[in-house]
N, C-alpha and C positions, 0 to 999 in steps of 0.2 A: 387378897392377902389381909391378914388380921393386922392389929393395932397393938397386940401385947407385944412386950418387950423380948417374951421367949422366942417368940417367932422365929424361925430359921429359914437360913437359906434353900432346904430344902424343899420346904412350903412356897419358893417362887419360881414364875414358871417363864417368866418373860420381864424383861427389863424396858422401859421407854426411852431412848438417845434421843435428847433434846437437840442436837445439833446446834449450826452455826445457829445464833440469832438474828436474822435481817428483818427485814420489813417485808411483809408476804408480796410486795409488787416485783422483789428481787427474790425471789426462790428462782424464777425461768433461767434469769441471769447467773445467779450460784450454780444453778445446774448446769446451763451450757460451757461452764469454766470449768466444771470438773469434767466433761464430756470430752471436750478438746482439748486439756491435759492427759486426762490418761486415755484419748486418743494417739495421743505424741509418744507417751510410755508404752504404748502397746508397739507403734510401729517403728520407735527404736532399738526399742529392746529386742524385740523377733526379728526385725531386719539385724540387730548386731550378732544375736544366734545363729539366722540362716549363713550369715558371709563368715564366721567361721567355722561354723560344720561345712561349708561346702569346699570353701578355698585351701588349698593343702601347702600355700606356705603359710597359713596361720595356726598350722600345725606347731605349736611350739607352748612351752609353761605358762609364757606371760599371755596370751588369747586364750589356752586353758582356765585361768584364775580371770579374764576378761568376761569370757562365756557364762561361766559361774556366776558372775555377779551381776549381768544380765539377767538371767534366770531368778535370780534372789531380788532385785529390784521390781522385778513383771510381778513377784508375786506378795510381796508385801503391799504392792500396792492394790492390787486383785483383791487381794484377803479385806480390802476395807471400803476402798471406791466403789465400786457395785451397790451394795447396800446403801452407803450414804446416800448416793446418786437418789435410790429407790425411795430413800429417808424424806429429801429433800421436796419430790413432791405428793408424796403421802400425808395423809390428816393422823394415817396412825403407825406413828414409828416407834416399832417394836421391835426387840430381837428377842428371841428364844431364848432361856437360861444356856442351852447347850451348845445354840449359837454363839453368845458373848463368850464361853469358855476358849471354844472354838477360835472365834475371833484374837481374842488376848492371847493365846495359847502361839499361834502362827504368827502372828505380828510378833511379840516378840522372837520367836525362834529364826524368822529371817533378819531381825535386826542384829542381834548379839551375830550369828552366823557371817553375814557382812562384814560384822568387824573384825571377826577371825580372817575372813577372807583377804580384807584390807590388807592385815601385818601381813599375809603369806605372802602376796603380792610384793610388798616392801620387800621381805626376805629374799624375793625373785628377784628383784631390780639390784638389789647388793652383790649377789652372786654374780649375777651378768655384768655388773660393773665393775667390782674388786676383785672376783676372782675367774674370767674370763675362761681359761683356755680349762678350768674344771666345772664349766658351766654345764654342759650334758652332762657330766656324770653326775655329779651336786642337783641337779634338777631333773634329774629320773620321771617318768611319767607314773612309774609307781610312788614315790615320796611325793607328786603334787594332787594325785588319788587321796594320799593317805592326809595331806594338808587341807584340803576339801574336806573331804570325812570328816576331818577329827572337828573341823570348825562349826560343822552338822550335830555334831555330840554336842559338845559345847553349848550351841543352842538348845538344843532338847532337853537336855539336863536342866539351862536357865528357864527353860520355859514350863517345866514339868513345877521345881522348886514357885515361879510365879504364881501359877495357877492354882497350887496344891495351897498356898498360905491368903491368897485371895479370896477364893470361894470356900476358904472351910469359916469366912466371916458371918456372922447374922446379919441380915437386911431385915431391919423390923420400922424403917424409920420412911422412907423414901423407895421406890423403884425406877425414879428419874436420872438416867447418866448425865452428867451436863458436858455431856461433850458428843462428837458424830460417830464415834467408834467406842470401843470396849477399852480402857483401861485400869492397867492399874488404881491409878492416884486417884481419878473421879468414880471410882466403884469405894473407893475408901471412904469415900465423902457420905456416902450414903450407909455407911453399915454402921449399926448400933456396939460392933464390939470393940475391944483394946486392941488400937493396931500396933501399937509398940513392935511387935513380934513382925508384923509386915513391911514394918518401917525399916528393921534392923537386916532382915531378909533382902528388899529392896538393896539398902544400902551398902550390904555384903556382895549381893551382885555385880551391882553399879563398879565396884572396889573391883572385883575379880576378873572385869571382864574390859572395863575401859584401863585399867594399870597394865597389863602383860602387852593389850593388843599399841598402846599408846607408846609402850617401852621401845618394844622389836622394830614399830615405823621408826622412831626419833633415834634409837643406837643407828638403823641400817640407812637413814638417811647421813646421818653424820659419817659414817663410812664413805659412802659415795662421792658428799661434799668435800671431803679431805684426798681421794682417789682422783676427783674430777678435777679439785684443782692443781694435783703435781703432773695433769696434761700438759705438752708446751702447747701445742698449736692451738688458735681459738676455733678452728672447725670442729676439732677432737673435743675440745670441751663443749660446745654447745651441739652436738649430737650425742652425748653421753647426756647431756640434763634433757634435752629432748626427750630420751626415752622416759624419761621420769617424772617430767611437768604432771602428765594427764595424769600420773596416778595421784601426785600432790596435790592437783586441784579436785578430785574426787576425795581423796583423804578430809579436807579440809572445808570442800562441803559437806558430806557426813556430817562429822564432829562441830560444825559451826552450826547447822541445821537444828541437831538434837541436842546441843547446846542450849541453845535458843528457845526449844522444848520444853524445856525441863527446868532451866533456871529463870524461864518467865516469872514474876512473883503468883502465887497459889490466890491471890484475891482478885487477879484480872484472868477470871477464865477464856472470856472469848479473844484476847491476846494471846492465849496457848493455844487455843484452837489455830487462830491463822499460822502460829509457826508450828502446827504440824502440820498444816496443808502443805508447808514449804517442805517440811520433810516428806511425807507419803506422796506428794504426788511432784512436785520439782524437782527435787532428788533423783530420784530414777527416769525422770525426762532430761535434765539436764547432764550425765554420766552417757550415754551413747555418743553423744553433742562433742563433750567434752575428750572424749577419744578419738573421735572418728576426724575432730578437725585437727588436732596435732599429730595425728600416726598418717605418714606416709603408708603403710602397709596397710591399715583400715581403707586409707581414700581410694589407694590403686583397686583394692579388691571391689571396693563399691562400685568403683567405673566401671572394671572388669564385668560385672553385674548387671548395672546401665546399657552398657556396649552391648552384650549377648540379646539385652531385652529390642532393644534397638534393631539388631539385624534382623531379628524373628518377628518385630514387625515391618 
């Protein structure tokens, strides 16, 4: 790649991910931590997909939008571990121009996607809890299709708008990402144009997409919480917040996670590095964990699972 200022993006063909910085005596070590993380992501996540494709009382909206975000966790963190992983003991870590679009392109589209999915799940738990005896009809298999989907739009469209204002940048300056993956904010670092336009882009999203999904949790929790408490009995109420804890503690890793992401300060990169670790790869390990030990129905189904494997041997 040239040194003039014209240079374009289209002149680059691969980009370099400087990844974490350690000390090369711990690359083994970085690497068997992300190995046996998204070791735990892979076999939570597939075990939380097998036990409700298989089991038909998990047949029901709230393990449908479960399932789903199973799926959306397995692969945002797919879309980035792999590589790193390969990053970490490589001398030459490169991605592909088509790769990195690729990369950014699907990282973001499961993350916005998650967060759509989040609020439909809240939207789930209000109806099941305020409004009870219109819960199958109000949560139709068709309207939790069409809550899925749209939250799939959603991403696509954000992730189309990311990538189209991203990569129409000039890199004439740098081809080093200082970060293990493809983003945004450290792809900005490195291009020679005005990102005003990507900052306001960014920031329009950021607006669109954490305001509506932030709204629908916090209105339909406050529903619940005013519902749950004109319960009399204290059984009645704490199996009504039961069914709601595990989404509240997902909820609120999410958003504490990529909190943490994002408002790191911009002058300590490898402090936003470790807290997207926390996000891409603890996040979706800690969300199977986090269902399967408060839902009674998770746990029986799992035993139910255990038990069968048990007999057959």
């Amino acid at each position: 790649m040239g040194d003039k200022g014209g240079d374009n993006h289209s002149e680059v063909t691969d980009f370099i991910l400087a990844g974490i910085r350690v000390c090369p005596e711990l690359h083994i070590l970085l690497f068997l931590l992300f190995l046996t993380v998204y070791g735990m992501v892979l076999l939570g996540n597939l075990s939380m997909i097998g036990i409700i494709v298989t089991d038909p009382r998990l047949n029901t909206p709230m393990y449908f939008f479960l399932g789903n975000l199973s799926v959306i966790d397995l692969s945002y963190s797919t879309v980035i571990v792999p590589k790193a992983m390969v990053n970490i003991l490589s001398q030459k870590k490169t991605i592909s121009f088509a790769g990195c679009v690729a990369q950014l392109f699907l990282y973001a589209l499961f993350m916005v996607t998650e967060a759509f999915v989040l609020a439909a799940m809240a939207y789930d738990r209000f109806i099941a809890i305020c409004n009870p005896l219109l819960y199958t009809v109000r949560m139709s298999r068709s309207l939790c299709i069409q809550l899925v989907a749209g939250s799939y739009l959603c991403g696509w469209v954000s992730s189309i708008l990311q990538i189209s204002v991203t990569f129409s940048m000039s890199f004439c300056a740098s081809r080093v990402i200082d970060h293990f993956y493809c983003d945004s904010n450290p792809i900005e670092k490195i291009s020679c144009s005005n990102i005003f336009i990507n900052k306001m882009v960014s920031l329009s999203l950021a607006v669109l997409i954490i305001l509506p999904t932030i709204v629908v949790i916090a209105v339909s929790y406050m529903y619940i919480v005013s519902t749950v408490l004109k319960i009399r009995s204290s059984e009645g109420r704490k199996k009504a917040f039961s069914t709601c804890s595990s989404h509240l503690g997902v909820v609120t890793l999410l958003y504490g996670t990529v909190s943490f992401v994002y408002l790191t300060p911009p002058n300590n990169p490898e402090l936003r590095k470790v807290a997207s670790v926390c996000y891409i790869l603890f996040t979706p390990m800690l969300n199977p964990l986090i269902y399967s030990l408060r839902n009674k129905d998770v746990k029986d189904a799992m035993r139910k699972v255990l038990w069968k494997k048990k007999v057959l041997l």
